[in-house]
N, C-alpha and C positions, 0 to 999 in steps of 0.2 A: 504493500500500500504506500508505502514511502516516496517510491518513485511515480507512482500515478499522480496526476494532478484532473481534480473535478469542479463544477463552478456552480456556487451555490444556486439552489433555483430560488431563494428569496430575493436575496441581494445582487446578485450574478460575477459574487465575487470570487478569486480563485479562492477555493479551499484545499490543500499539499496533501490533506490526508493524516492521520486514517480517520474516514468520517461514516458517521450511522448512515444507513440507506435513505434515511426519508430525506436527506441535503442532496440525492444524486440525481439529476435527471436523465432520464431515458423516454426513447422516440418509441413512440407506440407502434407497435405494429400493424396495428389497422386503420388508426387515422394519422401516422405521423406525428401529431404532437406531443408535446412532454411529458411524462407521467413523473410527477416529480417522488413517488416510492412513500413507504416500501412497496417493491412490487414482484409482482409470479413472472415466473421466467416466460407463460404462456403470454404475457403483453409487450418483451422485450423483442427485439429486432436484431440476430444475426446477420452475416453473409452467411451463407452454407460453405467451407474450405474447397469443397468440390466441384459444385455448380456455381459457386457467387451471388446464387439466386438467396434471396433474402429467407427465412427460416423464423415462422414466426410463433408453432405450437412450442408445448415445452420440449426440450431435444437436450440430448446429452452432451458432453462436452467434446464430445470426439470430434463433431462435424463441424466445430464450430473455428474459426478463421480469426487468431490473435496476431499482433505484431509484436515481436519481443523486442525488450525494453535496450537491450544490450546490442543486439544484433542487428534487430531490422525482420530478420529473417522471419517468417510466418510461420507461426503454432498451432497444431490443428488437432496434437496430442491434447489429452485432459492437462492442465499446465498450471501453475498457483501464480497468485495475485502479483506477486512483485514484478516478475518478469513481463506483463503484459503492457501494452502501450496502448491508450486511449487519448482519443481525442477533443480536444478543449469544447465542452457544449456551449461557447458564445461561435466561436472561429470556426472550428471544425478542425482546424491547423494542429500537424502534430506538437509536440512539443519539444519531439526528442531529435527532429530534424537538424544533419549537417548543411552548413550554411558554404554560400560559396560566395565570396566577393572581388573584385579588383582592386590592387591597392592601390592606384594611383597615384602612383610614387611617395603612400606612406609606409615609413618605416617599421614593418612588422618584423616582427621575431616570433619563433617559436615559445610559447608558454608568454606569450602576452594576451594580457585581457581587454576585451573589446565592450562597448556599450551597444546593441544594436539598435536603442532606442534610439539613439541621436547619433548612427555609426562614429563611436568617436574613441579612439586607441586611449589605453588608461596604462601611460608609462609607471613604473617604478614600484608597481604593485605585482605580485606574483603568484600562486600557491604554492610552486616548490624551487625549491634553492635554484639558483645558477649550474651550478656542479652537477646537481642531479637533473639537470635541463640537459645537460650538455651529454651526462653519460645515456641518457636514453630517447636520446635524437638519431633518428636512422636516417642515412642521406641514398639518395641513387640516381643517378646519371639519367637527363632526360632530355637529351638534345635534339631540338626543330630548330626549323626556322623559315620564313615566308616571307613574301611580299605581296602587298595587293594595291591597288587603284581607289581612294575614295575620293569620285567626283562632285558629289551632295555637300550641301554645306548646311544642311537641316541635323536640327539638334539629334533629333533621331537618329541619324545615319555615323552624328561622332559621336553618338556613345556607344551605339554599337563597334563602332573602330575599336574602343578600349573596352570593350566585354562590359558595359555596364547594365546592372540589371535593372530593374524597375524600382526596387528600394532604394537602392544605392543611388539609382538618377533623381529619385523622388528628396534627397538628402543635397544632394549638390544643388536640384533647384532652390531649393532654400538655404544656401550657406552655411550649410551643418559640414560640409567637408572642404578642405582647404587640398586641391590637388596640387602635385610636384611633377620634375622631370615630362616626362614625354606625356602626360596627363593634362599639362598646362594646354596641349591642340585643343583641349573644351573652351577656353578661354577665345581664341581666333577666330574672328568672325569677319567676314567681309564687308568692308564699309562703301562700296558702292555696287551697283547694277554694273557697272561699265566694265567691271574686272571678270575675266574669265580664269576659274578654280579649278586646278586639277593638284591633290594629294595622295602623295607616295608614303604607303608602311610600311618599315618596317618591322618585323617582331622575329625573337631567339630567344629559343628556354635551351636552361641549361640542365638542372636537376631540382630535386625535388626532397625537402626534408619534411619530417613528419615525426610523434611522437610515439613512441613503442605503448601499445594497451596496456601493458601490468604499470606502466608510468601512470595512469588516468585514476586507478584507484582511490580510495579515500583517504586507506590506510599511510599512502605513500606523500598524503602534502604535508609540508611542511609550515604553511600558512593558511589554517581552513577559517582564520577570522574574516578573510576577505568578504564569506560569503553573507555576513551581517552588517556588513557596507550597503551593499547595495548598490553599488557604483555600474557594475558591468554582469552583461547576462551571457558572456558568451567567452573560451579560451582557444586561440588559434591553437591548432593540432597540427598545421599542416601550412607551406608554403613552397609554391614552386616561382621558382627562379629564374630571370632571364634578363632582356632589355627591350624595348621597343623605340621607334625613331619613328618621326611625320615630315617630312617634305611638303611645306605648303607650296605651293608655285602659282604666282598670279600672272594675267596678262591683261595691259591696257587695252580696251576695244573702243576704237574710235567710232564716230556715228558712221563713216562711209561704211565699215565692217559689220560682216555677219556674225550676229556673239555664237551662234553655234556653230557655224564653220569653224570660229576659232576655238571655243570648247573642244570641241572633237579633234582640232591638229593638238592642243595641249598634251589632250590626253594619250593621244600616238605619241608621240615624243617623251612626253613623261615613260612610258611605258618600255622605252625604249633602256631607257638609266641602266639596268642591271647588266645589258649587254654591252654599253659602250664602252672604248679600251679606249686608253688617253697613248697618246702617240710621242717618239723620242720629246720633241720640241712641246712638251706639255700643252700642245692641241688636243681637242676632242677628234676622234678618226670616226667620221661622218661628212655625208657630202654637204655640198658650201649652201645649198639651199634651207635645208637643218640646220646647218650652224649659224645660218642667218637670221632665221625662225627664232632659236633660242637667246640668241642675244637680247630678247622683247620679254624673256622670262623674267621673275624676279623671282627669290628663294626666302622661307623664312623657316627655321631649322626648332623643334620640338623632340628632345630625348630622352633617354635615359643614358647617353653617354657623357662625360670629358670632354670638349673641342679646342684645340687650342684656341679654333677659328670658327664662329659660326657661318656657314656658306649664304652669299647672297645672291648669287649668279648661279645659272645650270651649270656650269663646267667645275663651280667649287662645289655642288650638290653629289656630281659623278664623286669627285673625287673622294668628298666623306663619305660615302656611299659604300664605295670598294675599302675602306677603312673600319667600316664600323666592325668584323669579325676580330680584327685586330684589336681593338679596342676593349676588348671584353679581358685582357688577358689572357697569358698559356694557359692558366686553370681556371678559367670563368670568375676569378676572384673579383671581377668588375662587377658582378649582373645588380639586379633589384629585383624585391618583391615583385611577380607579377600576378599571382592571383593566391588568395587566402582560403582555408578552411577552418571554420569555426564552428566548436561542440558546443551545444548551450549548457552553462552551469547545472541549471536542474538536472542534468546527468549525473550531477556527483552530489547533489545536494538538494532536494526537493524546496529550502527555504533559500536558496538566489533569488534575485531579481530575475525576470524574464520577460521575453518580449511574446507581448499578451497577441496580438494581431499587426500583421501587412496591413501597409497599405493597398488597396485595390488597384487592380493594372489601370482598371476605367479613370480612378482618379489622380494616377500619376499622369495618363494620357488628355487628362483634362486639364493639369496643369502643364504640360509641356506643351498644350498648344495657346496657352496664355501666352506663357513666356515665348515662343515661336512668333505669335504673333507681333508682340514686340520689339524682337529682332528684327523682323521684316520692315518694318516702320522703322527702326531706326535708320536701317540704309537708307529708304526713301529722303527722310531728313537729312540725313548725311548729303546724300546727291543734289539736296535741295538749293541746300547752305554755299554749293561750293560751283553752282552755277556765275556765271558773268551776274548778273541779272539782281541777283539776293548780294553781291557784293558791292555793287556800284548802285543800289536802292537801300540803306540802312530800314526802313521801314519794315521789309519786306524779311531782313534777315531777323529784327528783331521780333517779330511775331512767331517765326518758326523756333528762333532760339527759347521762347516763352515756352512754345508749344514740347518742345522736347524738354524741358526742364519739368513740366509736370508731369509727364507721361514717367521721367525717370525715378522723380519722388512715389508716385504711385505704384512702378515696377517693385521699388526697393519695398517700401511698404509690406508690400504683398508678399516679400520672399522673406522679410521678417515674422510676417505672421507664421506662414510658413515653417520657419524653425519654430515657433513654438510650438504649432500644432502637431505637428509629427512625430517627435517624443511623445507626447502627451499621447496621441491617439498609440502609440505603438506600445507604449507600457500599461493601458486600458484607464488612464486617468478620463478619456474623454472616446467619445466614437467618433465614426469615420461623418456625421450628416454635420458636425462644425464645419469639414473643410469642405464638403459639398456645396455648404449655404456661402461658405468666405468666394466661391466659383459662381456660383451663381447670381451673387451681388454683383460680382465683374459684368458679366454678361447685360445686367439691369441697368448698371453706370453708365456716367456718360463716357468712361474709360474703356465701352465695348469695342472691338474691334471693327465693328462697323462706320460708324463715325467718327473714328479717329481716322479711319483712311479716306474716308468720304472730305475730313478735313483738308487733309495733303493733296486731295484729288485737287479741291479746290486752290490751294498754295501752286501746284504746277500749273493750272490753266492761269491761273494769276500771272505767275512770273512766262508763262508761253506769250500770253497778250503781249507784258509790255516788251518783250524782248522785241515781239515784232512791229510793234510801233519806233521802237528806239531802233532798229536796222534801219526803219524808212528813212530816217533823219542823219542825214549828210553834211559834213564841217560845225558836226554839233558837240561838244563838250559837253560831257556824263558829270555830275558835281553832285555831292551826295547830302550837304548841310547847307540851312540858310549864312552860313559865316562865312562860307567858300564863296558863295553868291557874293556876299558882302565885298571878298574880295575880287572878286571878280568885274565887280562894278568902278572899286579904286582903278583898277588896271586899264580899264578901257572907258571912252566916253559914254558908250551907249552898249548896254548888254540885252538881248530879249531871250524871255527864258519860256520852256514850253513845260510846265508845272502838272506835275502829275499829284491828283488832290485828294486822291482819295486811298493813299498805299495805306498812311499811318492810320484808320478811322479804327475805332471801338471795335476789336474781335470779340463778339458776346461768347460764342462754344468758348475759350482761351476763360473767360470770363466765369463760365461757367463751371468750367474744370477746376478751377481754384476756388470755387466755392464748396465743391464735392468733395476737394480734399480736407478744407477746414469745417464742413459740416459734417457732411457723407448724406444728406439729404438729395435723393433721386428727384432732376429736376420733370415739374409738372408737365411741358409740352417735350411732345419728340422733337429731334431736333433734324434740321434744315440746313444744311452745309452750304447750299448756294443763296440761301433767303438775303438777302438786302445789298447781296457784293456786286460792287461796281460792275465788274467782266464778264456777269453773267447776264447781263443787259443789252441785247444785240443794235437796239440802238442808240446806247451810250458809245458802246465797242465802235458802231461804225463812224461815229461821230468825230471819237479820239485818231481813225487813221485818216480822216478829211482832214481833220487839224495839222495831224503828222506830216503830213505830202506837202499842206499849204505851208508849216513851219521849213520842211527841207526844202522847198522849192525858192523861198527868199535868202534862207541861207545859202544856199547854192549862187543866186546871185549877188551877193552880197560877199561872197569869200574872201575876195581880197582886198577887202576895206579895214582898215587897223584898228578904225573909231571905231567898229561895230562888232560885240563877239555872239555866238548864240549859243547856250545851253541849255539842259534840260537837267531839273530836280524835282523832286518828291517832298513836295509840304502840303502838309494837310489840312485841307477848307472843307468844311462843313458844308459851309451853304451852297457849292457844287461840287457835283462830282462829276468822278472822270478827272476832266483836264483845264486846264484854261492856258493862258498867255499871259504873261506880264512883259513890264518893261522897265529896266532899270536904272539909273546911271548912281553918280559917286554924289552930286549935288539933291537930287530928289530921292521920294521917298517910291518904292518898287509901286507900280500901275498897272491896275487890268484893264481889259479891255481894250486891245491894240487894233487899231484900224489900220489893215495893209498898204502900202503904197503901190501905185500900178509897178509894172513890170520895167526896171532898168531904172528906178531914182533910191538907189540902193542907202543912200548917206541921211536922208532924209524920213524922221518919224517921227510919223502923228500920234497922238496920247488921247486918248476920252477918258474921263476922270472916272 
């Protein structure tokens, strides 16, 4: 009974055992639900050992299908209580499950103890001596090693690169693990659409240690206070050994180019690495079309190795490349953790800590496509920011700068709750419908991923307009403040400016976002990404490039007059939108409403108040 663990059916709290029947529940056999006891073995619910088929009169022990406590291995003999393995009546989940994790470049050892509620390594604590760690550690030689192509740059696809499971990813999206070495490719993420992605792995196991069974006994710790800590539910048993390497490699794609014609040459070429030989005169031996290709590469290097040098270029990539075997040392005395095995406590001790339930794959997948989703938006922004247009228009850059600064407060936010909640639900302080509900709030906020992109849609038609208004406009100087203007007026007698009025105006969503974060009250209408802006106005839009033409067409003639300069800024009038005209000089005060002059009295401007 020691080793059994049952959960009460009042409370639904673990109880270790040894408990009277009437605290145990069991699933009825004919309608399924609890019978929370004591009860006749004719209401209880076997498999049959034989057929799997359920067995629900009274039956003897023979036919009956246990999992030993020790082994694993199925009991179908008549067999006594201790050795039998039951499953938790909240979870269903065994208890006595070896666990398998990535350590991403944390430092594990054999005979360290781990938390699985918040996966988080508990240095300096032990149950048995050093010495006796070391005499009954068995080691054995387990040498691979591979390469593959990871073209995806979704979260998905890099945590699969690094074996990561659904707990353990569900830990890293909340900053409960702090990854190392070659682990850090989780961190890399693309900051524009423009770039085409192809990633080269590495990975090499060498051997593989582990802990000899008659070590695991009870008799044999030397520290069993540990287990009234409570600190840690779990004791690596088991580590195998290696190194892994990531080869990012980007390429600029200009607008004349096709980003998947160029995706697809990346990835030929990348693919090529393993076979290329570097030549006497440390060339790459590839013909000059290839080596022309990759000179447009860029390299950025994630390992588990040493580098004297990290590689930036394809030809310093070959070269660590053909290096990295070397690197590991004649006896693999270089490698690192690369994947863990952990026995849970309650194997040695029914009163551990233990981790009560998983999280669900649906709500790890619910959370990775939050955070996915966020990713994605940032590049947009990224690409947004770093346009001509948002740089030579402060307006324009400061609203998106807004716009990403809430969206990151909110991210972090939510990966803070995060870490709270997932201890808490894994050690049974709380269930899994918190962080359901903390998801489903997402989706109700103005933080959904629908109209946060609906926003951005709106920011690039914005900056699309004016880029194409400001093309039409010929011998026109771009000036980004009224101060620049100012001086622009000292410098020349007569300045005419084509005033774009309505970049800076009141973003209500931006508005609104900051009100969600300091209240969290769901605003009352849905919202309208296009509702009141200027460029979604087709006959404001057409109005602004009748202006543009009529503005470049005077400057045009007018170019080579010294007294005369023309530019366009971004200040923001209320009382119209879109665009207007002014007219400047160093003696008067800046005037709308400019009356053109016919065509060829360039020097000459008339002013209406």
């Amino acid at each position: 009974i020691t080793q059994l663990r049952f959960s009460c059916v009042c409370s639904g709290s673990p109880v270790p055992g040894p408990v009277p029947l009437r605290l145990l529940r069991f699933p009825c056999a004919r309608s399924g639900s609890p019978v929370p006891g004591p009860v006749l073995l004719c209401l209880l619910r076997f498999p049959c050992a034989r057929s799997g088929s359920p067995v629900s009169a009274p039956v003897p022990l023979c036919p009956v299908r246990f999992s030993c406590a020790r082994s694993g291995s199925p009991v179908s003999a008549p067999v006594l209580l201790c050795p039998v393995r039951f499953s938790c009546a909240r979870s269903g989940s065994p208890r006595c499950r070896i666990m398998e994790v990535a350590a991403l470049g944390r430092p594990f050892c054999v005979g360290m103890l781990y938390d699985c509620r918040s996966d988080e390594l508990i240095p300096g604590l032990t149950l048995w001596d050093r010495d006796d760690l070391e005499k009954n550690t068995r080691e054995r030689r387990q040498l691979n090693s591979d390469f593959e192509i990871v073209a995806s740059e979704s979260i998905q696809d890099k945590t699969s690169a690094l074996n990561v499971e659904a707990s353990l990813k569900a830990s890293f999206f909340g900053g409960l693990v702090k990854v190392g070495g070659s682990a850090k490719y989780l961190y890399d993420n693309k900051t524009s659409k423009k770039q085409a992605r192809v990633t080269l792995k590495y990975k090499t196991t060498t051997k593989f240690q582990e802990l000899s069974m008659n070590h695991l006994g009870r008799d044999n710790m030397k520290h069993p206070y540990v287990f009234e800590k409570g600190i840690a539910t779990h004791v690596v048993t088991g580590i195998l050994y290696g190194a892994q390497a990531f080869f990012v490699f980007d390429r600029e794609v200009s607008e004349q180019e096709d980003h998947q014609v160029i995706q697809g040459n990346l990835k030929v070429m990348i693919n090529k690495i393993p076979t290329v030989s570097i030549g006497g005169q440390g060339s790459l031996n590839m013909e000059d079309g290839d080596r022309a290709d990759v000179q447009k590469f860029s390299c950025r290097f994630y390992g588990d190795f040493c580098l004297e040098k990290n590689p930036v270029t394809f030809q310093d990539a070959v070269e660590v490349y053909q290096s990295l075997p070397r690197l590991l040392g004649p006896n693999g005395e270089n490698t690192v953790p690369i994947k863990i095995w952990l026995l849970p406590l309650t194997v040695l001790d029914s009163s551990a800590a233990q981790l009560v339930r998983q999280i669900s794959l649906q709500l790890v997948q619910d959370t990775q496509n939050v955070l996915e989703d966020f990713r994605e938006l940032e590049v947009r922004y990224e690409d947004a920011m770093t346009t001509t247009t948002a740089q030579q228009f402060p307006e324009i850059s400061k609203k998106i700068r807004g716009f990403k600064e809430k969206c990151s407060q909110f991210k972090l936010e939510f990966q803070q709750r995060l870490s709270k909640q997932l201890p808490s639900i894994r050690g049974g302080g709380e269930n899994e419908a918190g962080l359901a509900e903390t998801i489903r709030k997402i989706h109700s906020s103005p933080f959904n991923s629908k109209d946060l992109n609906e926003w951005m849609d709106c920011r690039e038609r914005e900056i699309h307009t004016v880029n194409m208004i400001t093309n039409r406009m010929k011998n026109t100087k771009i000036i980004q403040t009224q101060s620049q203007l100012f001086q622009e007026a000292i410098n020349a007698e007569h300045v005419v400016c084509f005033v774009f009025t309505s970049l800076g105006s009141d973003d209500r969503f931006i508005s609104t976002l900051s009100n969600y974060l300091h209240q969290r009250t769901e605003p009352q209408h849905p919202h309208d990404a296009e509702r009141g802006q200027w460029f979604a106005s087709k006959r404001l839009t057409e109005e602004m490039r009748k202006k543009a033409k009529l503005f470049s067409d005077f400057a045009e003639e007018n170019k080579d007059s010294r007294k005369t300069k023309f530019v366009a800024v971004g200040l923001t009038d209320e009382t119209q939108k879109g665009s207007k005209f002014n007219y400047c000089s160093f003696l008067e005060k800046c005037q709308q409403g400019l009356t053109w002059p016919s065509r060829g009295r360039c020097l000459t401007l008339s002013v209406s108040a």
